[in-house]
VOGU-3710 file (C-alpha; in Angstrom, 3 decimals, decimal comma):
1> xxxxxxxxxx> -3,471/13,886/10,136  -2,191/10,343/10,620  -4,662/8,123/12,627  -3,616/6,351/15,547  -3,936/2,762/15,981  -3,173/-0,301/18,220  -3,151/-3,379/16,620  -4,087/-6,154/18,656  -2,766/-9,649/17,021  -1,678/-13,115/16,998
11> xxxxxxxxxx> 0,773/-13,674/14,086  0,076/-15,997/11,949  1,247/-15,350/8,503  -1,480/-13,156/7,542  -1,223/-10,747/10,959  2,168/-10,450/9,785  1,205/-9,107/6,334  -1,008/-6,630/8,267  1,748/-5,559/10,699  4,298/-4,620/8,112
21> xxxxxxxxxx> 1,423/-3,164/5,906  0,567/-0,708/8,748  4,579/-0,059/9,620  5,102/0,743/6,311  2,336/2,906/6,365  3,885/5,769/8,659  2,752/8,615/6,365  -1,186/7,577/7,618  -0,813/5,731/10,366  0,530/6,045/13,784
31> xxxxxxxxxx> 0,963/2,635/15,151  1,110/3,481/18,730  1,596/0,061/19,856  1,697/-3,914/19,280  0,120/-6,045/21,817  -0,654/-9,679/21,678  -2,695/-12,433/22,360  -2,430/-16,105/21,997  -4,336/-17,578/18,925  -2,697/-18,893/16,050
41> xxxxxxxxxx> -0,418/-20,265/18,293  0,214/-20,237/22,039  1,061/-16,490/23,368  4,858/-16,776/24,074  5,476/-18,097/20,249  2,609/-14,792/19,556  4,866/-12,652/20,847  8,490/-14,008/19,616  6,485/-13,534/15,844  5,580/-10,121/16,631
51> xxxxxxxxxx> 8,914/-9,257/17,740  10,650/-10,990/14,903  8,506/-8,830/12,517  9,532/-5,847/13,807  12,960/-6,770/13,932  12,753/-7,603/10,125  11,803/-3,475/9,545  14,027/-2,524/12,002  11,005/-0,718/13,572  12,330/-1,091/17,304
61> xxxxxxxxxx> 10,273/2,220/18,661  7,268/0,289/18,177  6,330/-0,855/21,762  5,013/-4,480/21,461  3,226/-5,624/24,299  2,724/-9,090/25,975  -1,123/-10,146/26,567  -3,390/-12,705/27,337  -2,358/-16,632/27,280  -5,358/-17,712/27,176
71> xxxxxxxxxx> -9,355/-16,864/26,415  -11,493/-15,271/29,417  -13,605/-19,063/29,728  -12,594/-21,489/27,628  -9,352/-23,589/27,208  -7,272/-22,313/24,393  -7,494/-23,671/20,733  -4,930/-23,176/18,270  -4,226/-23,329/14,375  -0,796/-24,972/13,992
81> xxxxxxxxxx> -2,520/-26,932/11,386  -2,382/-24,025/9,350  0,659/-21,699/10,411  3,086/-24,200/11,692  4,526/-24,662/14,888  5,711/-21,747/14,862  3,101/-19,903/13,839  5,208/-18,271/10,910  6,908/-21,279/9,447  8,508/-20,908/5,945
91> xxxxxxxxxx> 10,661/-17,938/5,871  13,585/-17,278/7,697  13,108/-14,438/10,393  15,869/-12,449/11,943  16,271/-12,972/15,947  14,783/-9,925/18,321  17,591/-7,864/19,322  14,465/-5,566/21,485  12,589/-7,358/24,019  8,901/-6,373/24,836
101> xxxxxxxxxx> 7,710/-3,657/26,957  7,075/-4,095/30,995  2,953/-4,656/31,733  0,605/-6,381/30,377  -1,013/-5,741/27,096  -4,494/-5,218/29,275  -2,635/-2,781/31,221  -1,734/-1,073/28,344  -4,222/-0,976/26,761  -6,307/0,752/29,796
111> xxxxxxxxxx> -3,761/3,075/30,727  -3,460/4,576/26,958  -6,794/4,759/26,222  -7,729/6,315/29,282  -4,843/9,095/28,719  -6,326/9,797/24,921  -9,015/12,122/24,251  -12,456/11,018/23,215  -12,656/8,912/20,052  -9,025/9,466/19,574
121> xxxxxxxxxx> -7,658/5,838/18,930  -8,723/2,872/16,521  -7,965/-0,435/18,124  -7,441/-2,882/14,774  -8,556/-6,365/16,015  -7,086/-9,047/14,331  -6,540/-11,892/16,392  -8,863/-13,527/19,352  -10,422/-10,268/21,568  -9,009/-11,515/25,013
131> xxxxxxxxxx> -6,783/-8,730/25,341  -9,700/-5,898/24,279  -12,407/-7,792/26,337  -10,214/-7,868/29,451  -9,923/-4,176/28,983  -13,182/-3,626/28,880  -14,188/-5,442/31,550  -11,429/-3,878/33,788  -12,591/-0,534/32,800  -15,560/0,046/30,677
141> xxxxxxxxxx> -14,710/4,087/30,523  -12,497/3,048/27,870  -15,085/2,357/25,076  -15,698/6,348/24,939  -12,080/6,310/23,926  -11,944/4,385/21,009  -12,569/6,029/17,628  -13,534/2,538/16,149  -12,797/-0,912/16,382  -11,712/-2,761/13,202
151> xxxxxxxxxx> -12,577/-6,409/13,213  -10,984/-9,001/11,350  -13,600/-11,993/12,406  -17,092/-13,385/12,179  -18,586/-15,079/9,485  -21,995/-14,372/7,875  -22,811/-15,902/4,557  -19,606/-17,806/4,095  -19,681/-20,583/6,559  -16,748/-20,825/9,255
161> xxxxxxxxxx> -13,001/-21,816/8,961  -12,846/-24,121/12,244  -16,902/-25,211/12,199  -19,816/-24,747/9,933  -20,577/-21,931/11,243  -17,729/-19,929/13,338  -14,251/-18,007/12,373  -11,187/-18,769/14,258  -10,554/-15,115/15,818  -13,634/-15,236/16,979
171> xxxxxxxxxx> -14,468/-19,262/18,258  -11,225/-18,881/20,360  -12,566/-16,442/22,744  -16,563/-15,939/21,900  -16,645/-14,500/24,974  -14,650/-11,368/24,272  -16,351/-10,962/21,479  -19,555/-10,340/23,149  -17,657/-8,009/25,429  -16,388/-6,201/22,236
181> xxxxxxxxxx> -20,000/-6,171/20,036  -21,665/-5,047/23,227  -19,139/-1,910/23,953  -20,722/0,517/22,228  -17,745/1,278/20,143  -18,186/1,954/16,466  -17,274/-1,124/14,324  -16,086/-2,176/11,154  -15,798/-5,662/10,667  -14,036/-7,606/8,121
191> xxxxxxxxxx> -15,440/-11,151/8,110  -14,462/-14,473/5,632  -17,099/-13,095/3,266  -15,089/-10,309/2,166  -11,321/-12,045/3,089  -12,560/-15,058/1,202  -12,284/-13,276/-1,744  -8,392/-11,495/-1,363  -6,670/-14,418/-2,745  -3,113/-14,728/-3,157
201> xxxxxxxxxx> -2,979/-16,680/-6,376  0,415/-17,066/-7,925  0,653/-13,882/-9,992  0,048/-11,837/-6,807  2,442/-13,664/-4,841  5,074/-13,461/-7,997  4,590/-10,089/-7,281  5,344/-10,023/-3,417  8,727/-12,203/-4,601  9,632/-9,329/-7,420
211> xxxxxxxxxx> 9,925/-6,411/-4,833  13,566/-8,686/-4,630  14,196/-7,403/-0,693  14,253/-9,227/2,161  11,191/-8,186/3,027  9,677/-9,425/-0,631  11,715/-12,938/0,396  9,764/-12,992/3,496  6,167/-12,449/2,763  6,249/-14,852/-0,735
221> xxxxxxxxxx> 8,162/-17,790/1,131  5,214/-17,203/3,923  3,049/-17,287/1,387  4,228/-20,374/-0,221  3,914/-22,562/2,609  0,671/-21,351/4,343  -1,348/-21,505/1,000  -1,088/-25,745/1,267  -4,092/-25,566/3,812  -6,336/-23,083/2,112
231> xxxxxxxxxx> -5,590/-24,941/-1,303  -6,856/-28,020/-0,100  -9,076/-27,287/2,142  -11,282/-24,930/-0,170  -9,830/-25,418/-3,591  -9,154/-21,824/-3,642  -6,539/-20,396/-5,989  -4,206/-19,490/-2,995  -4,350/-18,600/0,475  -6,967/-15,384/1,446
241> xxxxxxxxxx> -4,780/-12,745/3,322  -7,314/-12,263/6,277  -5,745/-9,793/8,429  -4,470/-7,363/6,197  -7,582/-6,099/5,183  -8,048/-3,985/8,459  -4,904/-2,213/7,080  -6,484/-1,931/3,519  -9,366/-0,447/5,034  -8,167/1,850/7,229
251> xxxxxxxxxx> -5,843/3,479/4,310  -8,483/3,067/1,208  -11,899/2,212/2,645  -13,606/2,909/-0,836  -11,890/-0,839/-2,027  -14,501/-1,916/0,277  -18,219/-2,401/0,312  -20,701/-3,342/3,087  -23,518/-2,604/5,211  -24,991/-1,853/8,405
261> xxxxxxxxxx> -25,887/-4,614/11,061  -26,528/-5,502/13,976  -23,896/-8,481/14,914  -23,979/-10,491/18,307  -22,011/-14,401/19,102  -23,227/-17,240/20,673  -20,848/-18,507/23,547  -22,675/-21,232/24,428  -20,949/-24,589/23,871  -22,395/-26,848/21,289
271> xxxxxxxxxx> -22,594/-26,820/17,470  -23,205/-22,784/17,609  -20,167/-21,409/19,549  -18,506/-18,551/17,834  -20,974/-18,332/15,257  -21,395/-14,733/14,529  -25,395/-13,146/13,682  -25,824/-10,260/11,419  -29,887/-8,967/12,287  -29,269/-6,895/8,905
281> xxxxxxxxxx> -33,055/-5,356/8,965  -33,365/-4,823/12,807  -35,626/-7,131/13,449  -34,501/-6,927/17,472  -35,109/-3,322/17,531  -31,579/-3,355/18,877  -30,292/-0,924/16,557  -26,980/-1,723/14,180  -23,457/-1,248/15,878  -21,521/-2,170/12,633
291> xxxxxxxxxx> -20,764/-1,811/9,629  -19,882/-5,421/7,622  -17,537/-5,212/4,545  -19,037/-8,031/1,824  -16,880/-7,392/-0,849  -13,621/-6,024/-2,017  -12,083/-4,752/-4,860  -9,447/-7,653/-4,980  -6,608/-6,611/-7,158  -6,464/-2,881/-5,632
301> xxxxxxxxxx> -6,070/-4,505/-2,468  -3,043/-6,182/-3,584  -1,720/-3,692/-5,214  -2,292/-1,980/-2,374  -0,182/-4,176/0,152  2,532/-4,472/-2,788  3,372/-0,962/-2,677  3,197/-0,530/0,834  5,376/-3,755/1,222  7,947/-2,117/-1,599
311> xx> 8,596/1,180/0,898  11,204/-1,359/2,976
//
């Protein structure tokens, strides 16, 4: 049976990898909706990036919906250093001809999950959590909904991407976040331990660029201008596609190994906010509420998104 999913994003050139990973991935997954949620970049660029992707597929029955402009306390930070100005620069991206749906993405999100039978849906969570927090908070009966939430964000072992110590997704809105870990819902989370290590050095990229489609034109020219930051940043071979590994795991979790935890944030301002705590032994007597991936089997995984990006 195919699972049904809502993927909650702010493309960014990796969200966009995981979007068209999970369109092309009909056969397993039903992508019941898009909603997003300022991040990368500011929520009306979010949005045009989401639509543009689906325009690029021609997937117009995809409902996208319009979220959250900003996190539930603090003033929004964004990473234009990174994806450009417009949050996807480098390839050329066909205009929307489909606008988004009416409501807000918190609306949706409420009114679906509340119509779906217990456990039904997996929410994939791959940019800030405004949008799932704001659901929660507006109507907590929706955490006995949700199947599972999978969680691209948090950092344990690997230091942070925008301090020492916190990941973007989640130092935007640490607030949501604790909404989210404290929900009750299952989780699997994907944090930079685990995307640190999905690379896309040149031969996988040379491999994007050989599917020779539009699509294959899209991702590798992404690709080619996002990996600058990464590269010199980190030294790494090319830039780690983050997102997509929700996708990966959701259709092939055995690429994946982790283990159980339980994870909380710190919201508090100073040199701790967003950093994300794995109590791996217990040692609150809390009990664990996730499961965190460490490692991946790297070259499955891109062979993985390769053949799911040549179905276009």
């Amino acid at each position: 049976m195919k699972k049904p999913i809502i993927i909650d994003t702010d493309p960014g050139h990796d969200d966009a990898f995981a979007i068209l990973a999970a369109i092309a991935s009909a056969d397993e997954l039903d992508l019941l909706a898009i909603t997003t949620v300022a991040g990368n970049v500011p929520l009306d660029k979010t949005t045009y990036n989401a639509l543009r992707l689906r325009e690029l597929v021609a997937a117009l029955e995809i409902p996208i919906y319009r979220g959250c402009a900003r996190p539930m306390v603090n003033e929004l930070v964004t990473a234009e250093y990174v994806h450009g100005e417009t949050g996807l620069d480098g390839p050329h991206l066909p205009e929307p001809t489909k606008g988004i749906e009416d409501g807000h993405a918190v609306d949706y999100l409420v009114d679906t999950l509340m119509a779906a039978a217990d456990r039904a849906v997996t929410v994939c969570l791959i940019g800030p959590m405004t949008n799932m927090g704001m659901a929660l908070v507006k109507e907590p009966a929706v955490a006995d909904k949700i199947a599972e939430f999978v969680i691209m964000g948090g950092s344990f072992h690997a230091g942070g991407n925008v301090t020492p110590t916190a990941e973007f997704n989640v130092y935007v809105d640490p607030h949501a976040v604790h909404v989210v870990f404290t929900s009750g819902v299952p989780m699997t989370i994907l944090p930079l331990d685990v995307t640190h290590q999905a690379q896309a050095t040149k031969p996988r990229v040379a491999a994007f660029r050989s599917l020779g489609d539009p699509v294959g034109d899209v991702v590798s020219a992404m690709l080619d201008f996002v990996e600058k930051f990464d590269v010199s940043r980190y030294g790494f071979e090319g830039f780690p596609l983050h997102d997509p590994t929700v996708i990966a795991y959701l259709l092939e979790p055995e690429i994946f190994q982790g283990r159980p935890a339980h994870v909380s944030v710190v919201v508090e301002a100073g040199a701790g906010h967003g950093m994300t705590i794995a109590d791996w032994w217990d040692q609150g007597g809390s009990g664990h509420n996730a499961t965190v991936m460490m490692s991946l089997d790297a070259d499955r995984y891109y062979e993985l998104l390769t053949e799911r990006l040549a179905r276009f």
